[in-house]
C-alpha positions as CSV (number, residue, x, y, z in Angstrom):
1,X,-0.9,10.0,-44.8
2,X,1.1,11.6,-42.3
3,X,2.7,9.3,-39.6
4,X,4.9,9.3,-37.1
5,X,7.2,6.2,-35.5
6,X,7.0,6.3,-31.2
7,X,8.0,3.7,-28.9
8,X,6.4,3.2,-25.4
9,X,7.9,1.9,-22.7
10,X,6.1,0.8,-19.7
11,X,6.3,-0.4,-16.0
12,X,4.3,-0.9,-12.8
13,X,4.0,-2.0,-9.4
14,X,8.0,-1.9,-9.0
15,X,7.6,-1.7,-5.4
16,X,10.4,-0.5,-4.4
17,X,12.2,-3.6,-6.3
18,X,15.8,-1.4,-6.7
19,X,18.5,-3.9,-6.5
20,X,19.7,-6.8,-9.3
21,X,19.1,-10.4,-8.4
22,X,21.0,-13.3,-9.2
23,X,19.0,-15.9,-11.4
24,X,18.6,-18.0,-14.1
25,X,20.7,-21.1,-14.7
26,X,23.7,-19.8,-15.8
27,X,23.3,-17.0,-12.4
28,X,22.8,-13.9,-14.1
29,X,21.9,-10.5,-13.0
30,X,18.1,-9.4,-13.5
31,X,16.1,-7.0,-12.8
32,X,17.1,-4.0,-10.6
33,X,16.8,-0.1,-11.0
34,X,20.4,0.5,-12.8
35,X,20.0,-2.1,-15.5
36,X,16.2,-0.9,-15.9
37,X,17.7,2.6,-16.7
38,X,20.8,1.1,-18.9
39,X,17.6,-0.2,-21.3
40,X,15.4,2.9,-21.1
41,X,18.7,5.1,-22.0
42,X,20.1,2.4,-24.5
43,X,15.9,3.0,-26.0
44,X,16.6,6.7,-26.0
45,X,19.2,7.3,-27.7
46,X,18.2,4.5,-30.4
47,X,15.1,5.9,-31.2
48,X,13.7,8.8,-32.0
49,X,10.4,9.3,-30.4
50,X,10.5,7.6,-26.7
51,X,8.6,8.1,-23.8
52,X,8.2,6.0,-20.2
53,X,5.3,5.8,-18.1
54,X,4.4,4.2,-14.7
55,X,1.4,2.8,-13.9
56,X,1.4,3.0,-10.4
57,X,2.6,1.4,-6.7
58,X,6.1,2.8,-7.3
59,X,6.6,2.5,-3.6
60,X,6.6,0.2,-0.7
61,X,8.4,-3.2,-0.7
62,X,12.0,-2.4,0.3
63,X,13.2,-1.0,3.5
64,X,14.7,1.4,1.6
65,X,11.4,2.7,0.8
66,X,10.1,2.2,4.3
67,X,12.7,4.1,6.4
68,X,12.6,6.9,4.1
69,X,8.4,6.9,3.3
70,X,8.7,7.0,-0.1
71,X,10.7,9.9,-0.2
72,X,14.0,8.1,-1.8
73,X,12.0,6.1,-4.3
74,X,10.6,9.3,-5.9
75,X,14.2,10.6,-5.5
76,X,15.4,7.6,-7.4
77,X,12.8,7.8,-10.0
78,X,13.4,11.6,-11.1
79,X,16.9,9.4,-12.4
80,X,14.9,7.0,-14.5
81,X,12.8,10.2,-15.6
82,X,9.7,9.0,-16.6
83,X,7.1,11.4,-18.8
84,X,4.1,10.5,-16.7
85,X,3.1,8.3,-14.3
86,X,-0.4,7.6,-12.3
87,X,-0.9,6.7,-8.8
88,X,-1.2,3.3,-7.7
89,X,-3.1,2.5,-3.8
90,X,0.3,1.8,-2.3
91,X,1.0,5.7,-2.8
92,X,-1.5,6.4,-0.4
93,X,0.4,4.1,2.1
94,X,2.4,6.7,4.3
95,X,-1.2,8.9,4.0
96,X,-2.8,11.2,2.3
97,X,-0.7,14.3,3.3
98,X,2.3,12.8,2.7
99,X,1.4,11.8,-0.7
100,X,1.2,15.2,-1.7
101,X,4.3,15.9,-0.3
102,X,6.0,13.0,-2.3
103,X,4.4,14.5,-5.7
104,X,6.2,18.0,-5.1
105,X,9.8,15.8,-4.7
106,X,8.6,14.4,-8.2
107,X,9.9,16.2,-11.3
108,X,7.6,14.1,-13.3
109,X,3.6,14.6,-13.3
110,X,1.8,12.0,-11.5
111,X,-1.6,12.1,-12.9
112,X,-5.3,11.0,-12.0
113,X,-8.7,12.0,-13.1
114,X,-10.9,10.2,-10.5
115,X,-9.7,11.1,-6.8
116,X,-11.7,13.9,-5.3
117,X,-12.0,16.2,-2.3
118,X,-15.4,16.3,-1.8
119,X,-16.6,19.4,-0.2
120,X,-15.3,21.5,-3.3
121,X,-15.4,19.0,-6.2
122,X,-12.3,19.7,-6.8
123,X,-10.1,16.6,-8.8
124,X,-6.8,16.1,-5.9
125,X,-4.6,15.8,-8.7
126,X,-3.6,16.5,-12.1
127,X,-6.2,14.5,-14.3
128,X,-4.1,13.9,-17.1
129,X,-0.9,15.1,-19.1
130,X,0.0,16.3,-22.7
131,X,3.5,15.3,-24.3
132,X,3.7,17.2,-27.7
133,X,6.9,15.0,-29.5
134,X,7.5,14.8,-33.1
135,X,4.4,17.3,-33.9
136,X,2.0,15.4,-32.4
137,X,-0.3,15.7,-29.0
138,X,-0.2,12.4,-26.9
139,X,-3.1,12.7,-24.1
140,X,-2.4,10.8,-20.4
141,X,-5.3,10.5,-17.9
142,X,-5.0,8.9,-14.9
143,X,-7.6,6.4,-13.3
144,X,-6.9,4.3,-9.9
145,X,-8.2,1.1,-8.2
146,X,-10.9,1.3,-5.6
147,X,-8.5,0.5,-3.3
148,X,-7.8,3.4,-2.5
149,X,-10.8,4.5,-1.1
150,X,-10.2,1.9,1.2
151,X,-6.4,2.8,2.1
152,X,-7.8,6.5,2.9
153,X,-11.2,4.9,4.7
154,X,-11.3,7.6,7.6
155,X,-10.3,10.7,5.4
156,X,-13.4,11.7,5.1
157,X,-12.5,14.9,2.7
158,X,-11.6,12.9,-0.2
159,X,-14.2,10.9,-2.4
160,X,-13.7,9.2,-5.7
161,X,-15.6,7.9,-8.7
162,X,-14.4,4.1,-8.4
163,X,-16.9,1.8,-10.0
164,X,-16.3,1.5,-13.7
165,X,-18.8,3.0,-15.5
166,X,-17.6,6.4,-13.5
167,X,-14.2,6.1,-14.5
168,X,-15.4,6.0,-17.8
169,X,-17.7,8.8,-17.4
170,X,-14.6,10.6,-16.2
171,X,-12.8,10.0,-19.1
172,X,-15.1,11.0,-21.0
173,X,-15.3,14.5,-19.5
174,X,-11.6,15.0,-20.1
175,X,-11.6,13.9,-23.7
176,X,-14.6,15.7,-24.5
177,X,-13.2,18.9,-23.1
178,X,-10.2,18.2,-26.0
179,X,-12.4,16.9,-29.0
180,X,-11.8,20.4,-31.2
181,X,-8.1,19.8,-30.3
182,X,-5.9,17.6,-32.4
183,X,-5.2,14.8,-30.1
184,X,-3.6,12.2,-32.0
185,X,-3.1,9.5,-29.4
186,X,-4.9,8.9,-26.2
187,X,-3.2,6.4,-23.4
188,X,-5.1,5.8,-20.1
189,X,-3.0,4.9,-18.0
190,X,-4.8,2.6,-14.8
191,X,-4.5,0.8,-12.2
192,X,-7.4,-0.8,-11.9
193,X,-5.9,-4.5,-12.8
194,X,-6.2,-6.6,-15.7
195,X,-9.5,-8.1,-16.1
196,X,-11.4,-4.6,-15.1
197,X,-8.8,-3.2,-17.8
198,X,-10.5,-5.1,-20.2
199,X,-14.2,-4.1,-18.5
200,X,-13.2,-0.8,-18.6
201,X,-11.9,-0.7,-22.4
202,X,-15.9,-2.1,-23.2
203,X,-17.3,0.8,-21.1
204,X,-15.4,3.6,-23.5
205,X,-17.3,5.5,-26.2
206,X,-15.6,4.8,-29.4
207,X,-15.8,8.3,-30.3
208,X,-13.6,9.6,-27.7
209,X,-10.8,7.6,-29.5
210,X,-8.9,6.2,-26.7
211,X,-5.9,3.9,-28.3
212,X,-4.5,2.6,-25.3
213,X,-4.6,1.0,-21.5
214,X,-1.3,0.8,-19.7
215,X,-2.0,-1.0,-16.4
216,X,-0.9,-2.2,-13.5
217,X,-2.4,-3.9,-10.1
218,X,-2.8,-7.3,-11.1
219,X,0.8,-7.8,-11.7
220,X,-0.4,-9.6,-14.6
221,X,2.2,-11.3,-17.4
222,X,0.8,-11.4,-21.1
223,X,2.4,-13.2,-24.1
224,X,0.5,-10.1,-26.2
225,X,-1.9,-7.4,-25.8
226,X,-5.2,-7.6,-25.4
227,X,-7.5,-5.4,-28.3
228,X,-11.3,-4.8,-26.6
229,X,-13.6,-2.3,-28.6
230,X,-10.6,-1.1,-30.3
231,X,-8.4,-0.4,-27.4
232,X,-5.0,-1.8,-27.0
233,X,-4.6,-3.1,-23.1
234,X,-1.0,-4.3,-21.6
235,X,0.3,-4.7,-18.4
236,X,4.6,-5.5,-17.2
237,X,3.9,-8.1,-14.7
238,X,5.6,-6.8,-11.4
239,X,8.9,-5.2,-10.0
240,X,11.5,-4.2,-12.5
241,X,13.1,-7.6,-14.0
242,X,10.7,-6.9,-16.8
243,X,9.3,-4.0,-19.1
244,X,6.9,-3.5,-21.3
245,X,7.2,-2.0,-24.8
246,X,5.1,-0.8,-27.4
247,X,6.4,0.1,-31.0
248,X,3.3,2.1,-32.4
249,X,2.6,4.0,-35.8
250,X,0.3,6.8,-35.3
251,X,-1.6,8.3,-38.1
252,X,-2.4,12.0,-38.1
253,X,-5.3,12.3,-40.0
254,X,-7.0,9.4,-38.4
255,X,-5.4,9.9,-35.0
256,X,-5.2,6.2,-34.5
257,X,-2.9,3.6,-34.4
258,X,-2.2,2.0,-37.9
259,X,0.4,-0.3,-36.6
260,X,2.0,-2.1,-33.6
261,X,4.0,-4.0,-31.5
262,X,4.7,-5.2,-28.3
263,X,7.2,-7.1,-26.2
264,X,7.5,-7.6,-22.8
265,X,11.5,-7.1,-22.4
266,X,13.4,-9.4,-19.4
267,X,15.7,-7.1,-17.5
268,X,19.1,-9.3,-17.8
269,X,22.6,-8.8,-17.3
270,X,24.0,-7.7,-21.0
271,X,21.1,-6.1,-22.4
272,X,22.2,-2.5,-22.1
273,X,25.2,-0.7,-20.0
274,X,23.7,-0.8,-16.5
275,X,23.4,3.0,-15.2
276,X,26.4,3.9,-13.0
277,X,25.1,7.3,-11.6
278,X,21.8,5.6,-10.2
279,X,23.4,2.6,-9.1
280,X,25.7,5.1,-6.8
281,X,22.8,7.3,-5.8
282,X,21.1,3.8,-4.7
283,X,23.8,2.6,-3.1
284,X,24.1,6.1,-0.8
285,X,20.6,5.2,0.5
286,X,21.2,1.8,0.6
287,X,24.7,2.1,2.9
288,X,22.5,4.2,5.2
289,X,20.2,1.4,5.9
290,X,22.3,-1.5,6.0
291,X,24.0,0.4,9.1
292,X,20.5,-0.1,10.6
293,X,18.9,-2.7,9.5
294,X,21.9,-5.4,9.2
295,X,21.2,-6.9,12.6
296,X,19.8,-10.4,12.9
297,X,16.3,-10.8,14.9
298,X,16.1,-14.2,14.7
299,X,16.6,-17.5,12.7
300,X,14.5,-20.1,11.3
301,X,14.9,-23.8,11.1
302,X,14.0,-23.5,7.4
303,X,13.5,-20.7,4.1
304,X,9.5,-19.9,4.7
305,X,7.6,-18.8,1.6
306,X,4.4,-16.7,0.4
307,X,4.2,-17.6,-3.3
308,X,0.3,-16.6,-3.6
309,X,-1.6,-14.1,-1.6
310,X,-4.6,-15.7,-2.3
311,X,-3.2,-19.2,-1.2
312,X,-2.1,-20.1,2.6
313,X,1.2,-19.8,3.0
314,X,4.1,-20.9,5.3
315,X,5.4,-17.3,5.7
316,X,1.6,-16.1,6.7
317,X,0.9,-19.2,8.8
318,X,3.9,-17.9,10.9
319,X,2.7,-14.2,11.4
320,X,-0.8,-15.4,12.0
321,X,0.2,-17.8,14.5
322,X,2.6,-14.9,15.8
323,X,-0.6,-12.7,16.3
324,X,-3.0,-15.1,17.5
325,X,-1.1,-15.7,20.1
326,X,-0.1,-12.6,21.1
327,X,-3.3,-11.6,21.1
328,X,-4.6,-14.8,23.1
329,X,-7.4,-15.0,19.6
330,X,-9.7,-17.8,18.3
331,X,-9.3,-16.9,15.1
332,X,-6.7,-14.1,13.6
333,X,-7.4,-13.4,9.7
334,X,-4.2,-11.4,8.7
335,X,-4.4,-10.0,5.2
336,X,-2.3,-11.7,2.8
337,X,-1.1,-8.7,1.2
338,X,0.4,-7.6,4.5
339,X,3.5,-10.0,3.7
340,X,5.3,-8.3,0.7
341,X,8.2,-11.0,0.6
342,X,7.9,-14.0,-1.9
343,X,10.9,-15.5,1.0
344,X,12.2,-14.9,4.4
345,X,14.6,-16.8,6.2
346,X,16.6,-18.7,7.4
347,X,18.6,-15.5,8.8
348,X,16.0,-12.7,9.2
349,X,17.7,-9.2,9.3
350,X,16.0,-6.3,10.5
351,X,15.7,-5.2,7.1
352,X,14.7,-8.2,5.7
353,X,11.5,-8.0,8.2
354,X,11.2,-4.5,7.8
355,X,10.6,-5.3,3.8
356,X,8.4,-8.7,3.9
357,X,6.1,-7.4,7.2
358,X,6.3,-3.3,6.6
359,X,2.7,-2.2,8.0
360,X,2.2,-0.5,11.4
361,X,-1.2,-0.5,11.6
362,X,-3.4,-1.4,14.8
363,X,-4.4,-4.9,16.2
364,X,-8.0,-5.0,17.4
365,X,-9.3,-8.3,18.7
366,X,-13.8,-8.6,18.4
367,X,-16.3,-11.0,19.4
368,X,-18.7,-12.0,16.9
369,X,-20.7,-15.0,16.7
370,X,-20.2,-18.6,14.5
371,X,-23.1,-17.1,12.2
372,X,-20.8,-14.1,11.7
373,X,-17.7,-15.9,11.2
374,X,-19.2,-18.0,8.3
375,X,-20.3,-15.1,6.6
376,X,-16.7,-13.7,7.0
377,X,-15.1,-16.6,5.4
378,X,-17.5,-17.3,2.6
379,X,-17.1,-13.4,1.7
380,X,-13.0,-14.1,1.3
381,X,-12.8,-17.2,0.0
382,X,-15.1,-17.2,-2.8
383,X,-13.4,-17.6,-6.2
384,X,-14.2,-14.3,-8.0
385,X,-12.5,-12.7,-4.9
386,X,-9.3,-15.1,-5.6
387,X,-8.3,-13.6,-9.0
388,X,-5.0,-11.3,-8.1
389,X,-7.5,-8.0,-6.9
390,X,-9.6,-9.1,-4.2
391,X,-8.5,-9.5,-0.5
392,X,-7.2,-12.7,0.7
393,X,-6.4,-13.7,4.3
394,X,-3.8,-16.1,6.2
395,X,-5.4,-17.7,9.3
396,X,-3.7,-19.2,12.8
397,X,-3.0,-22.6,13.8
398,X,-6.6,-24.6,14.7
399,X,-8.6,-23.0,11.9
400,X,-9.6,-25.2,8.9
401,X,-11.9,-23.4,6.0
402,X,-12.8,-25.8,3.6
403,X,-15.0,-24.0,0.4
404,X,-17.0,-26.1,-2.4
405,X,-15.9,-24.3,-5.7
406,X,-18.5,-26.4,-7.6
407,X,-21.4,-25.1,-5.1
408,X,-19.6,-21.5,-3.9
409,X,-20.2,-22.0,-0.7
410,X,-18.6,-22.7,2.6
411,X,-18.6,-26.1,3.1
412,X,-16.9,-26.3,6.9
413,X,-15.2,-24.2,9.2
414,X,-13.3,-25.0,12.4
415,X,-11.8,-23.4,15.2
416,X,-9.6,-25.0,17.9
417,X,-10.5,-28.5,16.4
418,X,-14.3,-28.2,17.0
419,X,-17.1,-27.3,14.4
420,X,-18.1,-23.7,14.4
421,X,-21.7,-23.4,16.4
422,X,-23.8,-20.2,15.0
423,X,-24.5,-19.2,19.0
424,X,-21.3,-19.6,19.8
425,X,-19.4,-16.2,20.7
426,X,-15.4,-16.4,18.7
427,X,-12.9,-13.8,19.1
428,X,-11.5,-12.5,15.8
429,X,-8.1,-10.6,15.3
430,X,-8.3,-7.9,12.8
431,X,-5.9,-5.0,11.2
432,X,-7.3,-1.9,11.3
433,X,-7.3,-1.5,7.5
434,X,-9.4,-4.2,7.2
435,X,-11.7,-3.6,9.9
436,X,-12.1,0.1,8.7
437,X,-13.4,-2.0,5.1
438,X,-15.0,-4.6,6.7
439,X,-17.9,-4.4,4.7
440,X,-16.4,-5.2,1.6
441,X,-13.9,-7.9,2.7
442,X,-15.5,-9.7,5.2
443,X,-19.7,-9.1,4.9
444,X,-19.8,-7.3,8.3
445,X,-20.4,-3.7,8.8
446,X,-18.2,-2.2,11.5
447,X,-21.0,-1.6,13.8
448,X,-21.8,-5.4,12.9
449,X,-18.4,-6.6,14.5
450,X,-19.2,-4.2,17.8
451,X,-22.8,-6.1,18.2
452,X,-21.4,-9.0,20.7
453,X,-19.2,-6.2,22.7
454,X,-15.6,-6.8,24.4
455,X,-13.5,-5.1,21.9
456,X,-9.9,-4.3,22.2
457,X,-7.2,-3.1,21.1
458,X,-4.2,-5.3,21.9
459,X,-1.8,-3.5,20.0
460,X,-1.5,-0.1,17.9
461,X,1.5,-1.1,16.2
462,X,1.3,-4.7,14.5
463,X,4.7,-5.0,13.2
464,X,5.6,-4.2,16.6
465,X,4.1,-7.2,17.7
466,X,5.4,-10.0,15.4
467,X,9.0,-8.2,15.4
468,X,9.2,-9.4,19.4
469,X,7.6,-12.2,18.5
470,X,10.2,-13.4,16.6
471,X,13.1,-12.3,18.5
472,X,11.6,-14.7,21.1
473,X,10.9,-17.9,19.1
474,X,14.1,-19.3,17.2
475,X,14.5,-22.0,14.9
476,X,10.9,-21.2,14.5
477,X,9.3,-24.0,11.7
478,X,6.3,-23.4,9.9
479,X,4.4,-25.2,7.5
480,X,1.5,-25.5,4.7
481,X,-1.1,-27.6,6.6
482,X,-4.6,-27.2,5.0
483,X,-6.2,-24.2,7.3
484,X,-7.2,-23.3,3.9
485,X,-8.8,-25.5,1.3
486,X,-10.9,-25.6,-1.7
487,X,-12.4,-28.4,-3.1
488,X,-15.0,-29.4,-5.9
């Protein structure tokens, strides 16, 4: 039997997540870009057989990241030199165009199988990657979340295959196209999420011998692997205080796994020689910004927090509240992923705002009617939805949802302290991301939200918005006070 020893390390949705942090009881260092590199290079030169992927959502999540649209975080990554990565939908956040200019500042292929341009059939990227080490062929493809589709919503040139089963059919085209070579280990790497990870693993032919799913998107933490229809699925949780790693035996003749194991690594002060060259690099960008970005906009009375997207949230009761009133709205539903920071406050920086509230999309405020409204709350706040992938939303002052878990259904809704009439006419705040995929958030079409008229847009640049917003309200409080609630 003729084996070889390799070890796989692997992270995703780092999000721009550069710097150490102080934690723990004893305050130690964790996490951060140059003790992330210290391991992978400690890894490296212990064994002999190492490679690094990404699964996605490198980017977005620190100003440093914002000011320079991704540019400096693929900069910084060609110094952490990873074999292969895949996209994840926060790529596509500074556009399509500019994505393709990010993957020519990459010295490492960025691979997917699934994104099309439509008129020519053509796949927009590379769909997977070969790393010949040690003798034997290791086979990447690339697959991506849905989400994207919906982050490139008006681009109507590019089209992808995003349910399941035609991921798996593309998969299948890619490993059938290599079946007379001798591919001795096949990885997909997603970024699809946990749970349609596993799906997804059920879905694969058994004949086309995929051995692996390295994922991302769910920012999902596991105590071990999960092992559906033979396939080994893992995910690193999120940012870079963490990293995944396999320890595999491959067979050659079988071209399988015959043994394994896996750790999920905590990124802590000690662990290996943190990486002086990227720390520097880091800090050159870093300097740059802080010149900018160090002035205060505003304080608050208190630290405000957004623990849980899917959750309400003191932090996203404040920028709900912020909009709603700016936009003189009965209702504003501001998506819960549009506030990337866990924390803000007391003292808000520019750069601290610039990282927690970083999209400039549009503000349009609709009428629709109380029938209308339900149906957008029952859409969001229905369990399956609530599971770390779907859409969530943070809602303004004078809204109460309750939803019956036991009976999925919305139970009541409120707006300025009355019940919500069917006839009655509400206006509704909206981000233009999620009115462009209104459909599959909220249960109404975009024409369906133009049906009761007097649209408008009250602002193209929503960060815009709550950044004055802020600089005009100090000592601001804000609190958890049951908008949202879910009972049995």
């Amino acid at each position: 039997m003729d084996t070889r020893r390799f070890t796989i390390l692997h992270s995703n949705d780092m999000h721009g997540d550069f710097l150490a942090e102080v934690g723990g009881a004893e305050g130690q260092l964790i996490g951060g870009l140059s003790l992330l590199s210290g391991y992978i290079n400690r890894v490296r030169q212990e064994e002999e057989n190492v490679l690094y992927v990404i699964s996605g959502d490198m980017v977005q999540g620190s100003v440093i990241d914002t000011e320079y649209k991704g540019i400096s975080t693929m900069s910084i990554m060609n110094y952490l030199a990873p074999d292969v990565v895949t996209l994840g939908n926060h790529e596509f956040d500074y556009g399509l165009p500019h994505l393709l200019f990010l993957e020519k500042v990459a010295n490492f292929p960025i691979v997917n199988a699934n994104l099309y341009i439509r008129q020519h059939n053509k796949r927009l990227m590379r769909p997977y990657h070969i790393v010949n080490m040690a003798g034997f062929d290791i086979l990447f493809i690339g697959i991506i979340t849905d989400k994207v589709i919906d982050a490139i919503q008006r681009d109507r040139d590019i089209g992808s295959f995003v349910t399941l089963e035609e991921a798996s059919a593309e998969v299948g085209k890619i490993v059938n196209a290599y079946k007379n070579d001798d591919i001795d280990l096949t990885v997909l790497l997603t970024h699809i999420g946990f749970e349609s990870d596993c799906e997804l693993a059920g879905l694969l032919d058994p004949a086309w011998g995929v051995d692996m799913i390295i994922g991302g998107h769910s920012h999902t933490v596991l105590e071990k692997p999960a092992e559906i229809n033979g396939v080994l699925i893992a995910q690193a949780g999120v940012g870079t205080n963490q990293i995944g790693r396999f320890d595999i035996v491959v067979d050659d003749d079988t071209n399988s796994i015959v043994e394994y194991e896996w750790q999920l690594v905590p990124i802590v002060e000690g662990l290996a020689e943190p990486d002086a060259n990227l720390q520097a690099y880091i800090d050159s960008y870093k300097q740059e910004v802080d010149s900018k970005y160090n002035s205060i906009v505003c304080k608050f009375a208190t630290e405000l927090t957004h623990p849980h997207r899917e959750q309400e949230s003191a932090l996203g009761n404040l920028f709900a509240d912020a909009l709603a009133d700016w936009g003189e709205m009965d209702v504003m539903l501001l998506g819960s992923g549009s506030v990337r920071s866990r924390a803000l406050g007391p003292l808000v920086t520019l750069g601290n705002y610039i990282s927690c509230f970083p999209y400039s999309d549009t503000l349009t405020r609709y009428t629709v009617t109380g029938a209308n409204l339900r149906r957008m709350f029952s859409r969001w706040m229905r369990p399956e939805n609530r599971t770390g992938e779907g859409e969530c939303y943070q809602v303004n002052t004078g809204v109460r949802a309750v939803y019956n878990e036991s009976a999925q259904r919305l139970e009541d809704l409120w707006v300025a302290g009355q019940p919500v009439q069917d006839e009655q006419i509400y206006t509704v705040g909206l981000q233009g991301y999620h009115a462009s995929n209104s459909k599959a958030y909220l249960d109404l079409t975009p024409e369906e939200l133009l049906e009761a008229g007097r649209t408008k847009v009250v602002a193209t640049n929503v960060q815009d918005v709550a950044l004055e917003y802020l600089r005009e309200h100090q000592n601001v409080r804000s609190v958890v006070e049951g908008r949202l609630q879910y009972v049995r």
